[in-house]
PAZAPA-4460 file (N, C-alpha, C; in steps of 0.05 Angstrom, whole numbers, plus 32768, in hexadecimal, padded with zeros to 4 digits):
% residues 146
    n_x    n_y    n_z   ca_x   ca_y   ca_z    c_x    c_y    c_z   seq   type   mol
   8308   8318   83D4   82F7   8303   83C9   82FD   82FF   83AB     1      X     A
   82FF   8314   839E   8305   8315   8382   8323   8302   837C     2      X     A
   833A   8301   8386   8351   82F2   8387   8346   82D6   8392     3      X     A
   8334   82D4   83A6   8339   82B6   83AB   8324   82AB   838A     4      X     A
   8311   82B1   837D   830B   82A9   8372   8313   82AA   8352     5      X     A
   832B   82BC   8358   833C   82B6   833D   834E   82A0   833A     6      X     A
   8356   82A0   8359   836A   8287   8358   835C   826C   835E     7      X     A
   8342   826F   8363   832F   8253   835B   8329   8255   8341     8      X     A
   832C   8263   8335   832B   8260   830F   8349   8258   8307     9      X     A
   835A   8269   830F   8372   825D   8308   837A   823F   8312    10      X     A
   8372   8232   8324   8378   821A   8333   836A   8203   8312    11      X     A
   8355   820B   8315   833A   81FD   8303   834D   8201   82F0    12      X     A
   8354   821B   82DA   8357   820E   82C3   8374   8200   82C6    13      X     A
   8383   8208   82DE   83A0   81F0   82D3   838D   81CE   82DC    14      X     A
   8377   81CD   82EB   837A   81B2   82EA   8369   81A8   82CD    15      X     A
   8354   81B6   82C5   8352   81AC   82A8   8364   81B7   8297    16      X     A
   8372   81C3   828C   8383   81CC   8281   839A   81B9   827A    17      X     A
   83A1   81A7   8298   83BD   819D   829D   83CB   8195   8281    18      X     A
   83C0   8182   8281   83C3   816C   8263   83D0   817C   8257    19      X     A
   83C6   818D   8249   83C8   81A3   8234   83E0   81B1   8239    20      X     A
   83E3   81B7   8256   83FF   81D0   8254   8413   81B8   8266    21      X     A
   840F   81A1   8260   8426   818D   8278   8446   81A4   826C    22      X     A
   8443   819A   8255   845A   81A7   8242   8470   81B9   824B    23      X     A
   8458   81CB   8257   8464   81EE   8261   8461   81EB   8279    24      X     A
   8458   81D4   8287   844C   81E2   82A6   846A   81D8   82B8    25      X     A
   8474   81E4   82CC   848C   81E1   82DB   847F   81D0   82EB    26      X     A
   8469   81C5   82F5   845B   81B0   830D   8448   81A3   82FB    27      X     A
   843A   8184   8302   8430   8179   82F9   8422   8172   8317    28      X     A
   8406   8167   8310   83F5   8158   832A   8405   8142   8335    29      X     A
   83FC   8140   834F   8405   812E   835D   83EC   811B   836F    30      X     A
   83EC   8111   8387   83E7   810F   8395   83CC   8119   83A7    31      X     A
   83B6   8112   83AA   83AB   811F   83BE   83AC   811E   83D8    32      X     A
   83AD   8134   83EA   83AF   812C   8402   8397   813E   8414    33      X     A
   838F   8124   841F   8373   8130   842C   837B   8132   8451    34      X     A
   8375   814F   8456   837F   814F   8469   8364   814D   8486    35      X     A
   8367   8144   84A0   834A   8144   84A6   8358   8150   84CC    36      X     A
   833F   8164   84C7   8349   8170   84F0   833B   8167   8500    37      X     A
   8342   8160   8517   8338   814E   852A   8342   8162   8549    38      X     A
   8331   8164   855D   8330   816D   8569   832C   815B   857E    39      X     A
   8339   815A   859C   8337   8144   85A6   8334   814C   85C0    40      X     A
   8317   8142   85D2   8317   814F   85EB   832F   8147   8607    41      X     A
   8329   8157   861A   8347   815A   8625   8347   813D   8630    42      X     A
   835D   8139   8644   835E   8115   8650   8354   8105   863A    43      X     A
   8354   8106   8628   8349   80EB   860C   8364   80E6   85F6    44      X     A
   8378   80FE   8602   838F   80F6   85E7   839D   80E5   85E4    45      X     A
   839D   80CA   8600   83B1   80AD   85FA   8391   809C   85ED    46      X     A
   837A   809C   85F4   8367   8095   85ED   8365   8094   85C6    47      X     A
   836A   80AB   85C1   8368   80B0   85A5   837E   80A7   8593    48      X     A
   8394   80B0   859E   83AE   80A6   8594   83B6   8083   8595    49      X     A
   83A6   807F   85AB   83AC   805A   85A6   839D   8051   8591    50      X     A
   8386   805E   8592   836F   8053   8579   8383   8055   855D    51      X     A
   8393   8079   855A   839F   807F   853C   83B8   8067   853A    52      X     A
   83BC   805F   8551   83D8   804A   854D   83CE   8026   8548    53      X     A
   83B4   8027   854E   83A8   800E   854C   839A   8000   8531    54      X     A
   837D   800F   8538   836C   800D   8519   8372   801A   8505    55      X     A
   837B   803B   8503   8380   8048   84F7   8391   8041   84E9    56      X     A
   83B2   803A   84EE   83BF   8031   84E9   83C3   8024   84D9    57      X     A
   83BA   8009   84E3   83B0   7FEE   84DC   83A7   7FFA   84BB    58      X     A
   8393   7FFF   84BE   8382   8005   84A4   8392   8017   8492    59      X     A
   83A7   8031   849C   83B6   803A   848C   83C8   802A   8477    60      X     A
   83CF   8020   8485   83ED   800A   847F   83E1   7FF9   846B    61      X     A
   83CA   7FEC   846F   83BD   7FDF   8463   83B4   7FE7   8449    62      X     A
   83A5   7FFB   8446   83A3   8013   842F   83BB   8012   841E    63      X     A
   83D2   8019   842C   83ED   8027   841F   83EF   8006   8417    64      X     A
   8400   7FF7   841F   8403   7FDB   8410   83F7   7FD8   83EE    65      X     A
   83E0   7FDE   83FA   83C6   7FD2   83E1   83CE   7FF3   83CD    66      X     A
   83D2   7FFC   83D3   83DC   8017   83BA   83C9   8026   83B2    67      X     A
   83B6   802E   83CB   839F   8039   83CD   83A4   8056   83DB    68      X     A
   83B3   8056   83EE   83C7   8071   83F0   83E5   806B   83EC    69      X     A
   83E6   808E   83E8   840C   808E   83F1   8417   808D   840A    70      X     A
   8409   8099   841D   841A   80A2   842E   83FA   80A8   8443    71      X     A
   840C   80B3   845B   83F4   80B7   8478   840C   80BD   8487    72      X     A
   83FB   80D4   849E   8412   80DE   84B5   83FD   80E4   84C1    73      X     A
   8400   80F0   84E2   83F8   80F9   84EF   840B   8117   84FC    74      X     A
   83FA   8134   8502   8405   8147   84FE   83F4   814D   8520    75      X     A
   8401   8154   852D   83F6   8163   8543   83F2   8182   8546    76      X     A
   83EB   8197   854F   83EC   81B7   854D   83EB   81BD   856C    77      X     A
   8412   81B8   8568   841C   81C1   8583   8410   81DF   8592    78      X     A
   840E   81EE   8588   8406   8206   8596   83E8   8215   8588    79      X     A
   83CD   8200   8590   83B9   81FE   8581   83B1   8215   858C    80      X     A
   83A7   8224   857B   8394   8246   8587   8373   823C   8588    81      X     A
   836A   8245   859B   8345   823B   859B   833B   823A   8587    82      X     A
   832F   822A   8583   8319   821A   856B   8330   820C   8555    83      X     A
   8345   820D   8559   8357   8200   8547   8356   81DA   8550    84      X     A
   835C   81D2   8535   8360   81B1   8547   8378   81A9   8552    85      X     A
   837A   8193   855E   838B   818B   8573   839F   817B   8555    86      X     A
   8396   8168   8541   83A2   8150   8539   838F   8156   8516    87      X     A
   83B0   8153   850B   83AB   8156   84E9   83AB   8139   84E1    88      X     A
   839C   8128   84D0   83A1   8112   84C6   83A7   811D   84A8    89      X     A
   83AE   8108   84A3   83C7   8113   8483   83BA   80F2   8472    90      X     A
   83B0   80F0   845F   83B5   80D6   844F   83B8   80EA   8434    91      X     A
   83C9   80D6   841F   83D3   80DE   8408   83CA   80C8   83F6    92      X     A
   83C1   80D0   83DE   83BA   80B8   83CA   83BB   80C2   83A9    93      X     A
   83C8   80B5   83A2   83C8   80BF   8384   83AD   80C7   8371    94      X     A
   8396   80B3   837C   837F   80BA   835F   8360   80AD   8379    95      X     A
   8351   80BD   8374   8335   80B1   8377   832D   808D   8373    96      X     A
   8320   8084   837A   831B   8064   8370   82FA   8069   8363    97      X     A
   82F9   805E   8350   82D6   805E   833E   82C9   8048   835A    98      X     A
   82A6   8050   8352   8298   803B   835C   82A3   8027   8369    99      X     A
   82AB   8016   834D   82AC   7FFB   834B   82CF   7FF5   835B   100      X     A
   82DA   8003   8351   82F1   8006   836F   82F0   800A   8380   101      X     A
   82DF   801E   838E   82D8   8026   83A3   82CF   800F   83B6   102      X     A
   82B8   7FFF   83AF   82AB   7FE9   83BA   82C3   7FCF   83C0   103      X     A
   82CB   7FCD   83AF   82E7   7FB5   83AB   82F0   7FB0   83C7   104      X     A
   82FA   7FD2   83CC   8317   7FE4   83D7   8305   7FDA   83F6   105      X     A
   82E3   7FE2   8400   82DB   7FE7   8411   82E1   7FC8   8425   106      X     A
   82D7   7FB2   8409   82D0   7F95   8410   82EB   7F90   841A   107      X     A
   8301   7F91   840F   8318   7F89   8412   8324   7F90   842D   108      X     A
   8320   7FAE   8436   8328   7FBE   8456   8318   7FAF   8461   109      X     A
   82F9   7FAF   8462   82EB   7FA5   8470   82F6   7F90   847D   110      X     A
   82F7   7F78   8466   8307   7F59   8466   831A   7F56   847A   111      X     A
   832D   7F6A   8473   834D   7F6B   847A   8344   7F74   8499   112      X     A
   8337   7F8B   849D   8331   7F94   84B8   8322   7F8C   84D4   113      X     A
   8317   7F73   84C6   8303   7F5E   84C8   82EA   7F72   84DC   114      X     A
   82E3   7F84   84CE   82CD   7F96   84DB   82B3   7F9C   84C7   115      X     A
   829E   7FA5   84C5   828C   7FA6   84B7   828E   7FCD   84B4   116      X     A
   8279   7FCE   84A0   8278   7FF1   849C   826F   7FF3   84B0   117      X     A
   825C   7FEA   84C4   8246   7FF1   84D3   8259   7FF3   84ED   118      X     A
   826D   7FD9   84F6   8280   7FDD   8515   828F   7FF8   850B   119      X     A
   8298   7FFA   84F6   82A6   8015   84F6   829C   8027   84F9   120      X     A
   827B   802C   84F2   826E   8049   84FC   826D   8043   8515   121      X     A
   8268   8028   8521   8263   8033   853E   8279   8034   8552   122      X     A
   8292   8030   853D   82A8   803A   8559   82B0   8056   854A   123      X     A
   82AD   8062   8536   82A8   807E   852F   829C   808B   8548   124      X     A
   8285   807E   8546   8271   808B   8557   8279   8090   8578   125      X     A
   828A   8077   857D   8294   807D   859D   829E   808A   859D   126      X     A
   82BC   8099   857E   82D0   80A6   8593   82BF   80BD   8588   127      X     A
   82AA   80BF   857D   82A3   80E3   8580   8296   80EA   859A   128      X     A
   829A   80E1   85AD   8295   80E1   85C1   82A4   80F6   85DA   129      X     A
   82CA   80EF   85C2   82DF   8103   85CC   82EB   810F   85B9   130      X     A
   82E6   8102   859E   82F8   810B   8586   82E3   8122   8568   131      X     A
   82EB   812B   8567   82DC   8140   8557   82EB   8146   853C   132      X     A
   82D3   8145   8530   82E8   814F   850D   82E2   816C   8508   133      X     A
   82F3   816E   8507   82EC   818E   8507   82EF   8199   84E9   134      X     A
   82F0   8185   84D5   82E9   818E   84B5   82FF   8177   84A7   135      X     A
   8303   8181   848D   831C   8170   8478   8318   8189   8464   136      X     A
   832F   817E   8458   833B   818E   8442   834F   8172   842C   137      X     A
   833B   8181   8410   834F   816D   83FC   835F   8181   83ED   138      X     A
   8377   817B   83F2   838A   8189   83DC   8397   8176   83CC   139      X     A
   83AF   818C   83BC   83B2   8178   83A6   83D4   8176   83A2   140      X     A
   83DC   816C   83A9   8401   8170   83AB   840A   817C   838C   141      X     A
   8426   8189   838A   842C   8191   836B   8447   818B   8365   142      X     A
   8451   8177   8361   846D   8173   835E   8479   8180   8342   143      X     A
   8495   8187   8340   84A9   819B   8331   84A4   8181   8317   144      X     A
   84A7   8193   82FC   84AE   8176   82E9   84CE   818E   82DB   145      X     A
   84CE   81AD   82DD   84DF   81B6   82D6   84EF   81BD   82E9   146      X     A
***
C-alpha cells in the first residue's frame, strides 16, 4: 500500500511539477487515452461489433477529423479469464475541452450524427441489454524528448 501511494505522489508531483523540470525530464506529457471494458453477452458479438463499425465509428472518425481525438482502436482479450471483459475501446486525445467547448463539440456530433442526446441514451440503453461496461480507465501517454 505504502509504494502504490508513493508512486501516486510521485505521478502528482511530475504532473504539477512538469513545466518546471521539462528541462531535465527524458519524457514530456502526451496524450490521454481513456480506455473503457465492455463485456459482451454470448450470441450478441456480430450484434455489437456491427453497432462499433457503424455509429461508433461514424462518430469516431468524425471526432478525429474535427481534432477532438487522436486516435481510437478496438482491442479484443483473446483468452479472457472470468470477470475479465471481452472488448477494450481505446480513444486518444491530446487535452480536455472547457464548458464552453464541450457544448460546441456536443451540438456539432449531435448535428453531424443527426441524433439527439436523448436517441443516444436510448440506444445506450438497448445494447445494455447484451453489452456491459465493465469500468474505464484514464491514462496518460509519455513520449521520449531525450
Amino acid at each position: 500500500m505504502k509504494n502504490i501511494g508513493f508512486a501516486a505522489l510521485a505521478a502528482f508531483s511530475l504532473a504539477v511539477a512538469g513545466p518546471a523540470l521539462a528541462d531535465d525530464m527524458p519524457v514530456q506529457p502526451s496524450d490521454y487515452v481513456e480506455v473503457s471494458s465492455i463485456s459482451v453477452d454470448d450470441g450478441h458479438d456480430l450484434e455489437y461489433i456491427n453497432y462499433l463499425a457503424g455509429n461508433w465509428r461514424k462518430g469516431q472518425d468524425y471526432a478525429k477529423a474535427q481534432g477532438w481525438i487522436s486516435s481510437y482502436e478496438i482491442l479484443t482479450n483473446e483468452y479472457p479469464r472470468k470477470g475479465e471483459p471481452d472488448i477494450y475501446l481505446i480513444t486518444r486525445f491530446p487535452a480536455f475541452a472547457d464548458p464552453a467547448e464541450g457544448k460546441r463539440r456536443d451540438d456539432a456530433y449531435n448535428s453531424y450524427m443527426k441524433m439527439t442526446t436523448a436517441q443516444q441514451q436510448a440506444g445506450s440503453a438497448a445494447r445494455a441489454a447484451y453489452r456491459h461496461s465493465d469500468g474505464s480507465m484514464l491514462l496518460r501517454s509519455w513520449t521520449w524528448t531525450k
